[in-house]
N, C-alpha and C positions, 0 to 999 in steps of 0.2 A: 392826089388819090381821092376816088368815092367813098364818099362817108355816105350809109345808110339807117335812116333813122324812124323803129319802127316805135307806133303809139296805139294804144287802144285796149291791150290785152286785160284782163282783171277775172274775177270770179264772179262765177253765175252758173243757176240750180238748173238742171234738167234741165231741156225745151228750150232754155232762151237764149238769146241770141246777141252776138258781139259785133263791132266793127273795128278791123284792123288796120293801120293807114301803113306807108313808107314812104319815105321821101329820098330821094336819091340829092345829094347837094349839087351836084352837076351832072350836064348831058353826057350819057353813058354812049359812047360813039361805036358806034359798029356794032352794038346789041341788038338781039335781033326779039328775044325775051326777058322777062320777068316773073316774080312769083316767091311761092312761098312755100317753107318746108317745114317739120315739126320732129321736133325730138323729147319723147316722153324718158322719166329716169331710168337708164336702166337699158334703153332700145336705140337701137341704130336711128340716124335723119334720115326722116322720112319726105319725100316727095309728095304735095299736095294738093297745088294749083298754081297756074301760070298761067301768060298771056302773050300774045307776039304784042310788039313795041305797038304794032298800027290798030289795034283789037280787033282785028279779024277772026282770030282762034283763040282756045284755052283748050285748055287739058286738066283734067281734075284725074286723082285716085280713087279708086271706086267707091272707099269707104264714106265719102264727101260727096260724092254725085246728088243733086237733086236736095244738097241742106245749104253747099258753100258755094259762093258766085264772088269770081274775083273780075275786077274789073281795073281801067290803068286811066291816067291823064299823062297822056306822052310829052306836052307840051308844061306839066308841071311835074315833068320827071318821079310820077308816083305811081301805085299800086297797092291794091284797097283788096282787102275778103270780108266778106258780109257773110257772117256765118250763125247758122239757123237752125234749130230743134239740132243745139247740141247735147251730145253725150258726156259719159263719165270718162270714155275710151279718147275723146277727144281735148284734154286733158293731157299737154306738155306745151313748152317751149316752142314759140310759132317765129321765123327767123324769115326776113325776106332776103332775094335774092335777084343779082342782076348777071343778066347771059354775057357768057362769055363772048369778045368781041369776032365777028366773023364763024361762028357757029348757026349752021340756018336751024331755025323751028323745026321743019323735020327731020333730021338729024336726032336733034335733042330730046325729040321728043320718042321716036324709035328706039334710042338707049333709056327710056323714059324717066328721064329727067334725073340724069346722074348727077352728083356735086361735083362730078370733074369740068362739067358745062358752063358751071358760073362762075364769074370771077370777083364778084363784091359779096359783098355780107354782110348785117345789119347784127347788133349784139343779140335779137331776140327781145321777146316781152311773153310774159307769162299768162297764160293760160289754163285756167281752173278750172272743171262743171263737176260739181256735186250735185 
């Protein structure tokens, strides 16, 4: 089985800014994406940012356009957000995620990025902005 294992998450004020890694422990076969979703106390997982396996695309949630840029090393089966003039709203539980195998990009991305599309999971790492 894929074990995913995300690092990077902590506390930080207003404005500034985090890096989130994940490591997938082996090649995720027939995946066509990646990415990451967030669930605050309280609120449904949220869909965030993703990428196709080759980085040709990504797909961000509105709320994240233009602060979070997520990017992949396919070849060290990982997937990264660099995320920037965070808020207080941004602020839960950040979980990566590997696509479901034989699910193309657009597809997944038209249901825009349902959890029923992926089929790993990584425990999550915490996310703070005050």
């Amino acid at each position: 089985d894929v074990q995913l294992v995300e690092s990077g998450g902590g506390s930080v004020q207003a404005g500034g800014s985090l890096r989130l890694s994940c490591v997938a422990s082996a090649y995720t076969h027939g995946s066509n994406y990646m990415g990451w979703f967030r669930q605050a106390p309280g609120k449904e997982r949220e869909a965030v940012a993703f990428i196709h396996s080759d980085g040709s695309r990504t797909g961000y949630v509105d709320s994240v356009k233009g602060r979070f840029t997520v990017s992949g090393d396919n070849l060290k089966n990982s997937v990264f957000l660099q995320m920037n003039s965070l808020k207080p709203e941004d602020t839960a539980k950040y979980y990566c995620a590997v696509g479901k195998a034989g699910v193309p990009w657009n597809a997944a991305q038209a249901r825009a990025f349902m959890n029923r599309d992926f089929e790993y999971w990584g425990q999550g790492t915490q996310v703070t902005v005050s």
